[in-house]
C-alpha positions in Angstrom: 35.8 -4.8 -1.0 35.4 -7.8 -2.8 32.3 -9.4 -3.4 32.8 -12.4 -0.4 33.6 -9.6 1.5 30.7 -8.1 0.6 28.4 -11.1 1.3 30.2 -11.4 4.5 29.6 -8.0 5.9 26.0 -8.5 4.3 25.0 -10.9 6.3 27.0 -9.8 9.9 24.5 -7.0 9.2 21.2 -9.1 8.4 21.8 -11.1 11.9 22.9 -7.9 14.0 20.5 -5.8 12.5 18.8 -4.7 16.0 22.6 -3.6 17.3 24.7 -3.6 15.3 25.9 0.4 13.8 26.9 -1.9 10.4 23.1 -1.7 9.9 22.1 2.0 10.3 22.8 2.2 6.5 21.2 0.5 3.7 22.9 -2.1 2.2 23.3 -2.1 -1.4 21.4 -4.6 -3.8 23.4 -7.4 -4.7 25.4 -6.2 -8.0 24.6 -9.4 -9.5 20.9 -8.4 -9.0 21.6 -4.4 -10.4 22.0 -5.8 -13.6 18.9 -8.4 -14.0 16.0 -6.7 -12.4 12.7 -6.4 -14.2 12.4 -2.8 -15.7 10.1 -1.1 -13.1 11.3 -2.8 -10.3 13.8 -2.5 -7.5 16.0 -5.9 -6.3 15.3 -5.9 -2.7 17.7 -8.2 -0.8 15.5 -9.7 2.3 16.6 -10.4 5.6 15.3 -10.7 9.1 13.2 -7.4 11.2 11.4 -6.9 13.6 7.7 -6.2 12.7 5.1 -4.3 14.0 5.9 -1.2 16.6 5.5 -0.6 20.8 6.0 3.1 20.0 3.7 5.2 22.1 2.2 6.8 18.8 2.1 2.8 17.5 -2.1 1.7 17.5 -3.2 -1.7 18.7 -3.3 -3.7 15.6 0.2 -2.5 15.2 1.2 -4.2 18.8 3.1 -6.7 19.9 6.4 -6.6 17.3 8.0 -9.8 16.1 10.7 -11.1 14.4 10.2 -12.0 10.9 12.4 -13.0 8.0 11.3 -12.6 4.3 13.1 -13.8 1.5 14.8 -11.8 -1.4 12.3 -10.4 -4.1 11.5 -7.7 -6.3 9.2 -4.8 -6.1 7.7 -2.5 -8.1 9.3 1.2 -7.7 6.3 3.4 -7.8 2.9 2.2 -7.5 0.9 0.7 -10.2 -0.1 4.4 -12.6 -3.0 5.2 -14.8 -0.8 4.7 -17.7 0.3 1.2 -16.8 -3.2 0.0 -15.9 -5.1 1.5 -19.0 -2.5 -0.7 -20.9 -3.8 -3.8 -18.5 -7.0 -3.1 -19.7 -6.7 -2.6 -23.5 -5.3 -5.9 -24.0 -7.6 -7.5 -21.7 -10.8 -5.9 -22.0 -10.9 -6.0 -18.2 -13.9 -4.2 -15.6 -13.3 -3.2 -12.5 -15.3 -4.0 -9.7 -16.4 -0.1 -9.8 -17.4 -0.4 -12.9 -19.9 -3.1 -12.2 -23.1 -2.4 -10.0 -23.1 -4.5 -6.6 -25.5 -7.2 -5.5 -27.6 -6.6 -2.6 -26.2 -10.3 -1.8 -22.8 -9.0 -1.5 -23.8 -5.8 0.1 -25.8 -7.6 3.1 -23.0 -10.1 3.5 -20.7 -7.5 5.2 -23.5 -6.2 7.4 -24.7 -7.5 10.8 -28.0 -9.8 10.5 -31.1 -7.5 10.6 -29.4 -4.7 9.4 -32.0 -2.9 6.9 -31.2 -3.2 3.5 -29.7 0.1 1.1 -32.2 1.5 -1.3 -32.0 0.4 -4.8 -31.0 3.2 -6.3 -28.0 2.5 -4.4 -27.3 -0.6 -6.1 -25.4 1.0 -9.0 -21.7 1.3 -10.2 -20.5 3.8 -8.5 -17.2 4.0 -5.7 -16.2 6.1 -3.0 -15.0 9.3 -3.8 -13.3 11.7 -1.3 -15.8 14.8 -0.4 -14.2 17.7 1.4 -17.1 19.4 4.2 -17.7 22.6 4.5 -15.9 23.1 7.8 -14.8 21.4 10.6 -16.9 18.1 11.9 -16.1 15.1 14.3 -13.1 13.0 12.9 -15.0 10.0 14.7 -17.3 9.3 11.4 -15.9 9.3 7.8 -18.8 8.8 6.1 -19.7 12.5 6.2 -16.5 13.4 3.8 -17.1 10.0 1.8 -19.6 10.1 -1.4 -21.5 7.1 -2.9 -20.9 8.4 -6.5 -22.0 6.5 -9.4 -19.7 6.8 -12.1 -16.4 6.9 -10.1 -14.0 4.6 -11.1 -10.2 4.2 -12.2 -10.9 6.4 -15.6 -12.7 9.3 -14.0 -11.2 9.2 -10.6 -14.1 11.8 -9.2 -16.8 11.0 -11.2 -18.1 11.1 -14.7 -17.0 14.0 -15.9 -13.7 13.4 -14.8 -10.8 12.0 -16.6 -7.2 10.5 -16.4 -5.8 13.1 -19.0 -3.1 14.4 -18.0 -2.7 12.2 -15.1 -1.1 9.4 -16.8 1.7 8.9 -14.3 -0.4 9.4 -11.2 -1.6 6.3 -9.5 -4.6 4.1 -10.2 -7.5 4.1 -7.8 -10.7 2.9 -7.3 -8.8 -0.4 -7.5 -10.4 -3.3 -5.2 -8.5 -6.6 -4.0 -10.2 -8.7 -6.8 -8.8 -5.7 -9.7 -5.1 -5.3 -8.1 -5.0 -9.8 -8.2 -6.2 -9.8 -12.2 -4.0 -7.1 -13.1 -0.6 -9.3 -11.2 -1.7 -12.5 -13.0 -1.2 -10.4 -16.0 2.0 -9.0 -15.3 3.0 -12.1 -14.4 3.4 -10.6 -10.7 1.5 -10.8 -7.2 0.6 -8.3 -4.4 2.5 -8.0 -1.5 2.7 -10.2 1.6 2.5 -7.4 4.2 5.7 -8.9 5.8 7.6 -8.1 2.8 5.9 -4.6 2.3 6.8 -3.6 6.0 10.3 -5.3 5.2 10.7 -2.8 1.8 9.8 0.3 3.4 12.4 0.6 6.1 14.9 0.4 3.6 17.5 -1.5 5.8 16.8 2.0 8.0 15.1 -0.5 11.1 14.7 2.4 13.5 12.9 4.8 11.4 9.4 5.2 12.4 8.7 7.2 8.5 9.6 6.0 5.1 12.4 8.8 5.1 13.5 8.2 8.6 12.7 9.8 11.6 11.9 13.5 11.4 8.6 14.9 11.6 6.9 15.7 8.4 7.8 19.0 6.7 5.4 21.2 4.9 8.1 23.5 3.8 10.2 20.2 2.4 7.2 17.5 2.3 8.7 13.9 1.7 5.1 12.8 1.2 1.8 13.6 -0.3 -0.3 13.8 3.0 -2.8 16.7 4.1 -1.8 19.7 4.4 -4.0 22.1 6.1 -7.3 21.3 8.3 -9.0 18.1 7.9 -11.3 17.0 5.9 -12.5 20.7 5.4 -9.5 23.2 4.3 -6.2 22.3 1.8 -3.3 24.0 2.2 -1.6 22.6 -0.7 -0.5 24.0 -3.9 -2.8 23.3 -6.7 -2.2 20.0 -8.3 -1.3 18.6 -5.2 -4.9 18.2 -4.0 -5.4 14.7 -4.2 -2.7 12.3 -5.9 0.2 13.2 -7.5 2.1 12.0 -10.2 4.7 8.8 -8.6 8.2 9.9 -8.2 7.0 13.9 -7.0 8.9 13.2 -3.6 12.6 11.5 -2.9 12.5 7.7 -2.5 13.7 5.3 0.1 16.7 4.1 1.0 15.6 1.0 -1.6 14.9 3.3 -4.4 10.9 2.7 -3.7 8.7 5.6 -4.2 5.3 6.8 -2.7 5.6 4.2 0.3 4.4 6.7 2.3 1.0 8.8 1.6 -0.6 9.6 -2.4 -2.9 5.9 -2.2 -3.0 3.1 0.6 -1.5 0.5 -1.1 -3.0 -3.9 -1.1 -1.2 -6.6 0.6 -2.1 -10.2 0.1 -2.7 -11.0 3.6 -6.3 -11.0 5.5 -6.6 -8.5 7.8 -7.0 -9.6 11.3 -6.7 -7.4 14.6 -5.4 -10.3 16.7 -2.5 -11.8 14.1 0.5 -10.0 15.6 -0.5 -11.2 18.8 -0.4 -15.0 17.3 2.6 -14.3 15.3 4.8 -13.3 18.5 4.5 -16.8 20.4 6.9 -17.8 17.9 10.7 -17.6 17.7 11.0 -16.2 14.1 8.2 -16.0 11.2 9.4 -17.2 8.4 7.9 -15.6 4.9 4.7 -15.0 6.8 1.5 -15.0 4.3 -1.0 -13.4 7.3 -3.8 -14.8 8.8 -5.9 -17.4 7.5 -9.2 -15.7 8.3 -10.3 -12.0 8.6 -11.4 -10.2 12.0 -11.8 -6.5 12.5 -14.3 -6.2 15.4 -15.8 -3.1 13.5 -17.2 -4.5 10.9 -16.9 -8.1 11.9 -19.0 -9.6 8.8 -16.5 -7.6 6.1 -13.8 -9.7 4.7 -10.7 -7.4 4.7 -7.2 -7.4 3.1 -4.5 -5.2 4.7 -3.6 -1.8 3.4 -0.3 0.0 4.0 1.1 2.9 3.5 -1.2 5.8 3.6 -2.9 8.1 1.5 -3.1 11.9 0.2 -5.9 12.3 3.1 -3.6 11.4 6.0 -2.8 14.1 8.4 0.1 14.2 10.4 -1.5 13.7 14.0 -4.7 15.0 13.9 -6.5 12.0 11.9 -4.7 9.6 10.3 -1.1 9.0 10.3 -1.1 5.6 8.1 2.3 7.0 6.6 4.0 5.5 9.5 5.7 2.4 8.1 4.6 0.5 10.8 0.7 1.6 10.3 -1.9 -1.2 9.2 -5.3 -0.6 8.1 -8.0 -3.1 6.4 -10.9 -3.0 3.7 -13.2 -5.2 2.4 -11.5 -7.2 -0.5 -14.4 -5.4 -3.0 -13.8 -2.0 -1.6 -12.3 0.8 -3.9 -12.0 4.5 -3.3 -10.6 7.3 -4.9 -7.4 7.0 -2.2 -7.2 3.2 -2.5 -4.3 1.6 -5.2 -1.4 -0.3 -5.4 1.8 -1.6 -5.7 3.3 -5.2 -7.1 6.4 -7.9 -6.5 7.9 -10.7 -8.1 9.6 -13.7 -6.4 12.6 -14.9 -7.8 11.1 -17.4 -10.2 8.6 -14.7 -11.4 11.4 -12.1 -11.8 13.4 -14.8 -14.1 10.6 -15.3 -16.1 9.7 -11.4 -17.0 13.5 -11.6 -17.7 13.1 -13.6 -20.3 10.2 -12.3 -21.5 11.9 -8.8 -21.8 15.1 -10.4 -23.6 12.5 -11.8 -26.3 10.4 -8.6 -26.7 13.9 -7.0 -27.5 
């Protein structure tokens, strides 16, 4: 096929891609494109989707779909690791937001009026660090496997005397909204709109309800790094495969992205609002949609939250959390950071030409 041909047929498939069997596989990246991507990154050709789910297993915030178009960009292939954020920080002589004590000012800002304030040994650097109980306990209240724990951040990942030896190549966490923006204006990069994250993880595959299509997760094959075993109490995971795992452990997606589904929740740029998908389904088509312009979740109603996708090592397939859907949405406050919480980066085409360049002169 030559490459009108291949346009042609690329595009009978973007329009049909609801019906039409031409779509059931994932087109390949523009060969143009395979040749001048940013190293690290993937070319991912954009097109139009439809967003969102009406799936029985789909939640509300997930409900109604819509029919969104995103341009063509690029996006990082694993998430943002250790390695690559330690170098972030050497030349900039960056601090995360764990690493700085909070306010009491920006603590009773996310809390309703009147709610007493924390005690002051409290207000220290510290971040959330996954706490396994010692059996099993009401899924209904996470705080009981979630520990306040001063000295948690992205170098020691559960606590002080912790470290990132040896886990170079696994994920960052402990990253808040405000850490994951400083580190793209470095990289020259951005986050995610969560449009175009939804858009990358189907990999063309529109039907798919899972980053590696439709069957049910396998813990004799797993194409993820979810729980295993009884949560939040009992593993039943190899060692090393407790919490994250190095990026690239399990097969990518049709796009050649990997850990879309489960190791951290990964940032999106967009405000996280239950009633947006709702708003965004009065119109015809959405067109590069950049989210909400406020935040809402009813639950914590004073917390200004960005979306998070994709899921985390402490998801469960059905019995807690199943955020490894591609479809599945969640939200945190914009300070928030947790020993499951990372992410992920993507250029537009401008930024991609100029990293290009940048490369070409660091050669």
């Amino acid at each position: 096929m030559n490459s009108k041909s291949f346009v042609f047929m690329f595009l009978i498939c973007t329009t049909q891609a609801f019906s039409s069997p031409c779509c059931s596989k994932t087109p390949d990246r523009f060969k143009t494109e395979k040749a001048n991507t940013p190293s690290g990154m993937v070319w991912i050709p954009g097109g139009e989707f439809i967003m969102g789910s009406d799936k029985e297993n789909a939640k509300a915030d997930e409900k109604p779909t819509h029919r969104v178009k995103v341009d063509a960009f690029w996006m990082d292939e694993t998430p943002v690791t250790n390695r690559q954020f330690k170098k972030f920080v050497d030349a900039t002589g960056y601090v995360t937001t764990a690493e700085k004590a909070p306010t009491l000012g920006e603590i009773m800002s996310q809390v309703p009026p009147g709610t007493p304030p924390p005690a002051p040994e409290l207000l220290v650097a510290a971040s959330l660090v996954f706490k396994p109980t010692d059996g099993p306990v009401p899924l209904n209240n996470h705080n009981v496997w979630w520990e306040w724990k001063p000295g948690a951040n992205w170098k020691h990942p559960t606590g002080p005397e912790s470290s990132i030896e040896g886990k170079e190549d696994h994920p960052v966490v402990h990253i808040s909204w405000f850490d994951a923006n400083a580190y793209a204006k470095w990289a020259g990069k951005r986050l995610p709109t969560e449009a175009e994250w939804e858009f990358a993880a189907y990999g063309g595959n529109y039907d798919s309800i899972y980053v590696w299509g439709n069957n049910e997760f396998s813990a004799k094959k797993p194409q993820a790094n979810i729980w295993q075993g009884e949560f939040p109490y009992k593993s039943t995971k190899p060692n090393g495969y407790i919490g994250t795992t190095a990026v690239k452990t399990f097969k990518p997606n049709a796009y050649r992205l990997y850990d879309l589904a489960g190791n951290v929740w990964e940032w999106c740029s967009d405000f996280y609002n239950v009633s947006y998908y709702g708003e965004e389904a009065t119109k015809e088509l959405s067109l590069n949609p950049t989210g909400p312009t406020t935040s809402f979740d009813p639950v914590e109603p004073y917390a200004k939250k960005r979306v998070r996708r994709g899921g985390s090592y402490l998801c469960n397939n059905a019995i807690f959390c199943t955020g490894y859907r591609v479809t599945a949405r969640g939200g945190s406050a914009e300070d928030s950071s947790a020993s499951h919480l990372g992410f992920r980066l993507v250029a537009d085409i401008e930024m991609g030409k100029k990293m290009l360049e940048k490369e070409k002169k660091a050669k």
